[in-house]
PDB file of N, CA, C and O in Angstrom, chain B, residues numbered from 101:
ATOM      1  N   UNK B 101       0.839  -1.172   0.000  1.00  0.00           N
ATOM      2  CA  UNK B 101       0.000   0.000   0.000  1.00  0.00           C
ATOM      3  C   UNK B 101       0.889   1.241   0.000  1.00  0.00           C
ATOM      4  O   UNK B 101       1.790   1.365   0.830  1.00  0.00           O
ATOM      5  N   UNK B 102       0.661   2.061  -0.834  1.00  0.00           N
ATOM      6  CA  UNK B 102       1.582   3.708  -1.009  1.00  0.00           C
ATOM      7  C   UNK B 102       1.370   4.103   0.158  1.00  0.00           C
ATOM      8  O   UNK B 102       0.334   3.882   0.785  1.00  0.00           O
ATOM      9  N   UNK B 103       2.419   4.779   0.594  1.00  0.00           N
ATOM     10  CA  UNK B 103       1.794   5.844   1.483  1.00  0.00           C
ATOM     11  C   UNK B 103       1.688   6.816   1.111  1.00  0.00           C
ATOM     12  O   UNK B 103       2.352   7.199   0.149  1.00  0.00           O
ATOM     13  N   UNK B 104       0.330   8.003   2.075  1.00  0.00           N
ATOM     14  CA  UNK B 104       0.324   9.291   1.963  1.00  0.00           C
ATOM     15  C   UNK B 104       1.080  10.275   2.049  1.00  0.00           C
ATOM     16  O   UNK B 104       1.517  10.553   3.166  1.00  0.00           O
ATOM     17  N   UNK B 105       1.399  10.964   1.075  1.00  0.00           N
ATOM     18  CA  UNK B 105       2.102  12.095   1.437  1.00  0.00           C
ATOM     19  C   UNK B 105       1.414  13.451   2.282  1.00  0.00           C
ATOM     20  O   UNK B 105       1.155  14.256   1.387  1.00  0.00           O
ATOM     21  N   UNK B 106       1.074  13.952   3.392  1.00  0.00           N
ATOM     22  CA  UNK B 106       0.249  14.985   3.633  1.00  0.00           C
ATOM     23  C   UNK B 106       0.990  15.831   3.714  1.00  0.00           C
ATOM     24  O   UNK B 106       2.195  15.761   3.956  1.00  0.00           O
ATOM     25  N   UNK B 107      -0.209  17.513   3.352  1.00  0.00           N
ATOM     26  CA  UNK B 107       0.624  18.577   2.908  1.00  0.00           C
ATOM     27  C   UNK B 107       0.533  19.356   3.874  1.00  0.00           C
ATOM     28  O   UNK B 107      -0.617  19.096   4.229  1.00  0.00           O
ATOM     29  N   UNK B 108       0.916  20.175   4.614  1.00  0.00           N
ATOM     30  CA  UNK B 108       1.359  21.066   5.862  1.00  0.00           C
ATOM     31  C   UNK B 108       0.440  21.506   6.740  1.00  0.00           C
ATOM     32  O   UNK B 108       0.368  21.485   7.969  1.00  0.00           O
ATOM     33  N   UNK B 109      -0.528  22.076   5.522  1.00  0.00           N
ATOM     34  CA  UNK B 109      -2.005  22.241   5.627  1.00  0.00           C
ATOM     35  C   UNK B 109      -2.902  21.170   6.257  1.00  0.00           C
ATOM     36  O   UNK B 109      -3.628  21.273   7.246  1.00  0.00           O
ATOM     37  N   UNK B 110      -2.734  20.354   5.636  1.00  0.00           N
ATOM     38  CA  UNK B 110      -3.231  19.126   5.775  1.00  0.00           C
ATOM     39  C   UNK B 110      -2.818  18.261   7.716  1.00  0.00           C
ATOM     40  O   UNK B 110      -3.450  17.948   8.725  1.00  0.00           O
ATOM     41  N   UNK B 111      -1.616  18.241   7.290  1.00  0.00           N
ATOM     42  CA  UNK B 111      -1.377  18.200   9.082  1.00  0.00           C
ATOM     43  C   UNK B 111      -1.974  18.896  10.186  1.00  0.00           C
ATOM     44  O   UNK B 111      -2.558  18.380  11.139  1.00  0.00           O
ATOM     45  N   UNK B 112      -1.696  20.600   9.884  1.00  0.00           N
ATOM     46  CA  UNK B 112      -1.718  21.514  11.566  1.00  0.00           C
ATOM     47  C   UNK B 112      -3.560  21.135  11.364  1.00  0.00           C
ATOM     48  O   UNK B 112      -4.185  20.846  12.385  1.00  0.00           O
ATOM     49  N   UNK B 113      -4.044  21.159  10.470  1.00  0.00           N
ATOM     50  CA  UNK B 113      -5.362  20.804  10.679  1.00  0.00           C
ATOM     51  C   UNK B 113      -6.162  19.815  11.471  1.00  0.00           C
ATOM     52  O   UNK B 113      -7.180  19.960  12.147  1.00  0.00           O
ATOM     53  N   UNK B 114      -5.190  18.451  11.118  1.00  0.00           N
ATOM     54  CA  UNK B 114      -6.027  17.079  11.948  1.00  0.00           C
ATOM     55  C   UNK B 114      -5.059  17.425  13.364  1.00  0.00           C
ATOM     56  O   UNK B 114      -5.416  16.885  14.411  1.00  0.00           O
ATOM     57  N   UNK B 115      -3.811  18.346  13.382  1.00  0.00           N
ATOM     58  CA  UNK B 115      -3.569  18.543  14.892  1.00  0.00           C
ATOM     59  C   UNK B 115      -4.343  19.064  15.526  1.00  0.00           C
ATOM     60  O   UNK B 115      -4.655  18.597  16.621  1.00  0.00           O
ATOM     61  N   UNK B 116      -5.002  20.410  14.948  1.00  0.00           N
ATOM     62  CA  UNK B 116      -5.970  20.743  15.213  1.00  0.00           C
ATOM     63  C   UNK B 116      -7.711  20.124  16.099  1.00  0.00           C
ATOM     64  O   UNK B 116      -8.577  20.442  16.914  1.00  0.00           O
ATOM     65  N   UNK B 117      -7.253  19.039  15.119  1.00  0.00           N
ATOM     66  CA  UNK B 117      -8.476  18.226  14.774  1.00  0.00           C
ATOM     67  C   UNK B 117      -8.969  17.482  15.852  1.00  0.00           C
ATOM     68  O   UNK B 117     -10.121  17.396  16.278  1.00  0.00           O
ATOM     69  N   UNK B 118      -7.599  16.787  16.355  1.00  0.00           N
ATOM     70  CA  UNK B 118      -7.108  16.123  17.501  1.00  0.00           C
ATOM     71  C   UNK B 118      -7.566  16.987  18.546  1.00  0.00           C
ATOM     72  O   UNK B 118      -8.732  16.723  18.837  1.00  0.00           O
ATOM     73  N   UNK B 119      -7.015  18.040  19.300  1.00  0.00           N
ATOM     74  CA  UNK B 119      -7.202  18.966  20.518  1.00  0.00           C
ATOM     75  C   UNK B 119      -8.136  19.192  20.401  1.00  0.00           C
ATOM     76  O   UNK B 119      -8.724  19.290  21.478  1.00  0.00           O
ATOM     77  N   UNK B 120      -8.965  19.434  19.207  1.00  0.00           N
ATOM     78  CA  UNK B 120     -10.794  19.778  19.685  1.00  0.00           C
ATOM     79  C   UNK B 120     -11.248  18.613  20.088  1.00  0.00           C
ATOM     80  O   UNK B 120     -11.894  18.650  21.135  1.00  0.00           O
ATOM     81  N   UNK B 121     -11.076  17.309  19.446  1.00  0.00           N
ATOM     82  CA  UNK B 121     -11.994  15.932  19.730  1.00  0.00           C
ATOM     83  C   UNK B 121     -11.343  15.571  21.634  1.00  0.00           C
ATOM     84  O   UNK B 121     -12.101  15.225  22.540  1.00  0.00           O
ATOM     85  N   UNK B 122      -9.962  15.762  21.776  1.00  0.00           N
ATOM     86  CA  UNK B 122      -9.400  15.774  23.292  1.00  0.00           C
ATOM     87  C   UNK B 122     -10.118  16.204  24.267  1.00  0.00           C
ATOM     88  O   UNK B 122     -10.168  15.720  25.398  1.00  0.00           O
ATOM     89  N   UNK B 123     -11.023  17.653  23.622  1.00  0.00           N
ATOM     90  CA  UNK B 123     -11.000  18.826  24.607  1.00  0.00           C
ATOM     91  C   UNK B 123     -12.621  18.086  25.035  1.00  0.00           C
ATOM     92  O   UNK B 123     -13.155  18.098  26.143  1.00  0.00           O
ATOM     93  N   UNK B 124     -13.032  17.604  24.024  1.00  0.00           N
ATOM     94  CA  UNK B 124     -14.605  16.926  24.147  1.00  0.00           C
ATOM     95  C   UNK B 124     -14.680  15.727  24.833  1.00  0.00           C
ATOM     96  O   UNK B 124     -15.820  15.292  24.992  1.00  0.00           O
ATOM     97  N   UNK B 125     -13.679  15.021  25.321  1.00  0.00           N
ATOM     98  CA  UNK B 125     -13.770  14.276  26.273  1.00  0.00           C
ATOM     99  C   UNK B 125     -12.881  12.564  25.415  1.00  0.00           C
ATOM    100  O   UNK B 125     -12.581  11.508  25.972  1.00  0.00           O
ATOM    101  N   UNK B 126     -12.733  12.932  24.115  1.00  0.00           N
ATOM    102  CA  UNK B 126     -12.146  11.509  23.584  1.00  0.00           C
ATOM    103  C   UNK B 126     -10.796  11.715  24.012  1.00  0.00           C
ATOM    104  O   UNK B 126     -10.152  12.762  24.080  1.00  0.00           O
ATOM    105  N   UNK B 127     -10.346  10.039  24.407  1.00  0.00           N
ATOM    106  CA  UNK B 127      -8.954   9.829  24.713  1.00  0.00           C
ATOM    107  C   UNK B 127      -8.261  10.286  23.008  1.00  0.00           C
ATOM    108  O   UNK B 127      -8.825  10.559  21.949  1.00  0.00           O
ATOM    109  N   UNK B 128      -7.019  10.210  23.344  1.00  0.00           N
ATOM    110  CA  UNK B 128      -6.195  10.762  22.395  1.00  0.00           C
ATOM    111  C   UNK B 128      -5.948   9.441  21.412  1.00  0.00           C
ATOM    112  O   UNK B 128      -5.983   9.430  20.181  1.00  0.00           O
ATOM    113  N   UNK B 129      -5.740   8.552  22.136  1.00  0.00           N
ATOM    114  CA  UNK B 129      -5.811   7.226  20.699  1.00  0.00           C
ATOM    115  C   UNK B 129      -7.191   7.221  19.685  1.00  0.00           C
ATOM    116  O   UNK B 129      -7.137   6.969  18.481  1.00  0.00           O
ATOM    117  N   UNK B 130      -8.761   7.643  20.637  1.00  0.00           N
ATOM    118  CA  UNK B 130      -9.526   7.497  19.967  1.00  0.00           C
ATOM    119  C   UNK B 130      -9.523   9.164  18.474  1.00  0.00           C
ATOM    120  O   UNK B 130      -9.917   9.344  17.322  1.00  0.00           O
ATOM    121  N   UNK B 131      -8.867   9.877  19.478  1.00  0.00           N
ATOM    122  CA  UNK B 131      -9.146  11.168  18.330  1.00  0.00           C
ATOM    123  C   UNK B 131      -7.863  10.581  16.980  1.00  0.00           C
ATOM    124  O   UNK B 131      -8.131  10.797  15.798  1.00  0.00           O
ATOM    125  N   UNK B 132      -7.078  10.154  17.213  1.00  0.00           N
ATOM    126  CA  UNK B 132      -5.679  10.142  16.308  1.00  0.00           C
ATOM    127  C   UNK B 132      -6.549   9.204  15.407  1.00  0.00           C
ATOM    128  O   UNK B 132      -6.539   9.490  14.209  1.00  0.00           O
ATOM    129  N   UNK B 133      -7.329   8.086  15.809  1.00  0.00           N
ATOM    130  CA  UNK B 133      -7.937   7.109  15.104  1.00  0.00           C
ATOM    131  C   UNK B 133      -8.942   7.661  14.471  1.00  0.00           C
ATOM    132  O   UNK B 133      -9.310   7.012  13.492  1.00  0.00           O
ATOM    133  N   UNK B 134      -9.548   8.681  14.691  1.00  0.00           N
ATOM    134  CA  UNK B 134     -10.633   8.745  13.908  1.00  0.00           C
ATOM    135  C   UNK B 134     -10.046  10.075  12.545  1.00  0.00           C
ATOM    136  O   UNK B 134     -10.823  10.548  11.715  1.00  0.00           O
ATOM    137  N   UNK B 135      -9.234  10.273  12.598  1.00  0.00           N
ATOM    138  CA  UNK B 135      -8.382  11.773  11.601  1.00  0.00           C
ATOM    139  C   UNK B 135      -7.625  10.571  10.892  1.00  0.00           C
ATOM    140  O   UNK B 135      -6.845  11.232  10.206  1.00  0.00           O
ATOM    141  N   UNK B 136      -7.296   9.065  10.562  1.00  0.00           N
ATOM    142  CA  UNK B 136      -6.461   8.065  10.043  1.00  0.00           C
ATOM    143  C   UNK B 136      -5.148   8.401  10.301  1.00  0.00           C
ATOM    144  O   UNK B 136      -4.551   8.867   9.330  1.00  0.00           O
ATOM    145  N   UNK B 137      -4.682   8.324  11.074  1.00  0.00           N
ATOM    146  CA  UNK B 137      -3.308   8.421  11.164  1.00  0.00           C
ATOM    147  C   UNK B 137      -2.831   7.352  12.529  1.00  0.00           C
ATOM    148  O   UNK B 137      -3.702   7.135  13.372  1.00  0.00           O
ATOM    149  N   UNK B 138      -1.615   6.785  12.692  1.00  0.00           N
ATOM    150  CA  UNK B 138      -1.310   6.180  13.795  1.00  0.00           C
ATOM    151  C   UNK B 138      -0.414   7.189  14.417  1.00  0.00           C
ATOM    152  O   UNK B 138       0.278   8.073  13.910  1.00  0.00           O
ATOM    153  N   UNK B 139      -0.688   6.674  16.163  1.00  0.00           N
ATOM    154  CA  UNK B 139      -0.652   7.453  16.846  1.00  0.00           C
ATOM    155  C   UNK B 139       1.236   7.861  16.777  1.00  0.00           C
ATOM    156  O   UNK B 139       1.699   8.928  17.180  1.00  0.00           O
ATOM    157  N   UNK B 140       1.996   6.814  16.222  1.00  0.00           N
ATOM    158  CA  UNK B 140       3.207   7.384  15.858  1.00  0.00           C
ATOM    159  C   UNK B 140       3.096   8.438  15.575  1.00  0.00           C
ATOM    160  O   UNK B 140       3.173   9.438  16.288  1.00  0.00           O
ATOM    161  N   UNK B 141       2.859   8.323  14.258  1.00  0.00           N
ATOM    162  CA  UNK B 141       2.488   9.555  13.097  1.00  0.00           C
ATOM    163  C   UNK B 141       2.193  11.013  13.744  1.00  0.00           C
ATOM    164  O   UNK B 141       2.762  12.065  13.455  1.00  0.00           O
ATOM    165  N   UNK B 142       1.127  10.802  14.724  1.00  0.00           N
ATOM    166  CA  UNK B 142       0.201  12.266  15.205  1.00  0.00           C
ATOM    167  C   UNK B 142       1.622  12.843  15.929  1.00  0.00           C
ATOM    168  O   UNK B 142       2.148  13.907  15.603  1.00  0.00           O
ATOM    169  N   UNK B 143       2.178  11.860  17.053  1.00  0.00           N
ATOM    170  CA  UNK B 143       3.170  12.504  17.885  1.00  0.00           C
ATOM    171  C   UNK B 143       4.583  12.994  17.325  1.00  0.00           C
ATOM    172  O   UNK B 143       5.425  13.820  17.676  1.00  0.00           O
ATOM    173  N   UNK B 144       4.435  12.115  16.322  1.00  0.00           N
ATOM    174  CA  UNK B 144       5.898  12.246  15.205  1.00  0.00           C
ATOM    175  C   UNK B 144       5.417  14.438  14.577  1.00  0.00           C
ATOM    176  O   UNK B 144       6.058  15.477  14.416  1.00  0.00           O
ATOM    177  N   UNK B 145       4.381  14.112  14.497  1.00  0.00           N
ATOM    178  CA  UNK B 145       3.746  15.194  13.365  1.00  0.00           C
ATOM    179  C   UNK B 145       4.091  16.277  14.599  1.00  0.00           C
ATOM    180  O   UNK B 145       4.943  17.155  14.466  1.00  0.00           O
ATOM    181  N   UNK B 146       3.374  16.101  15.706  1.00  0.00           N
ATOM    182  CA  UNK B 146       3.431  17.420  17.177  1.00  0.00           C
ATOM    183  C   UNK B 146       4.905  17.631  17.598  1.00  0.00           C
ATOM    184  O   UNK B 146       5.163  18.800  17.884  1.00  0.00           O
ATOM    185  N   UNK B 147       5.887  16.784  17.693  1.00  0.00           N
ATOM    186  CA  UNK B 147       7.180  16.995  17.399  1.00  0.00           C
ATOM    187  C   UNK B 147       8.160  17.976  17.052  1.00  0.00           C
ATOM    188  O   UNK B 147       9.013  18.730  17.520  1.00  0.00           O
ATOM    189  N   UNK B 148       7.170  17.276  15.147  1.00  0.00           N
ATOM    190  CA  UNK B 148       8.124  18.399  14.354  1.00  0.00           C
ATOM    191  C   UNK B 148       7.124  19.741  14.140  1.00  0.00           C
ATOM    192  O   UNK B 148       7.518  20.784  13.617  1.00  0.00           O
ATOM    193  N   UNK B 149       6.427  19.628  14.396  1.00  0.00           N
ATOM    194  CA  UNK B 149       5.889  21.559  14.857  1.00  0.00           C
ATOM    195  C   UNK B 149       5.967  21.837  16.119  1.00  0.00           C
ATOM    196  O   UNK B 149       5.296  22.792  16.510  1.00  0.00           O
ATOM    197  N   UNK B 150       6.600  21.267  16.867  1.00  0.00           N
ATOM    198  CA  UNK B 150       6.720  22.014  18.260  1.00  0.00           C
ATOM    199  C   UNK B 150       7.951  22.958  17.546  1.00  0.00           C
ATOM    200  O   UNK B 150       7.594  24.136  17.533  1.00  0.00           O
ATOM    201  N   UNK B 151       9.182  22.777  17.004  1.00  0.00           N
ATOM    202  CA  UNK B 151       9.875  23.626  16.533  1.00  0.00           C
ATOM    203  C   UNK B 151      10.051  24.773  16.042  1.00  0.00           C
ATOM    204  O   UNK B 151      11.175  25.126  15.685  1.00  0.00           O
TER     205      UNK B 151
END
């Protein structure tokens, strides 16, 4: 299976995406799971924009 390439945009958004579904009461595996990404990925992604 290819993988996705996502575009920058595309990221700060489902980070985004993530902290609203958090703030509503879903654990953080369930928000990372529902935006498709593994939870590597999300923390890999918060990482490299903490910079």
């Amino acid at each position: 299976m290819p993988q996705k390439q996502h575009k920058l945009e595309e990221i700060v958004a489902k980070l985004r995406q993530v902290d609203v579904l958090v703030s509503q009461g879903q654990s953080v595996a369930e928000a990372v799971r529902s935006i498709g990404v593994t939870q590597f990925t999300y923390y890999r992604w918060r990482k490299e924009s903490a910079v």
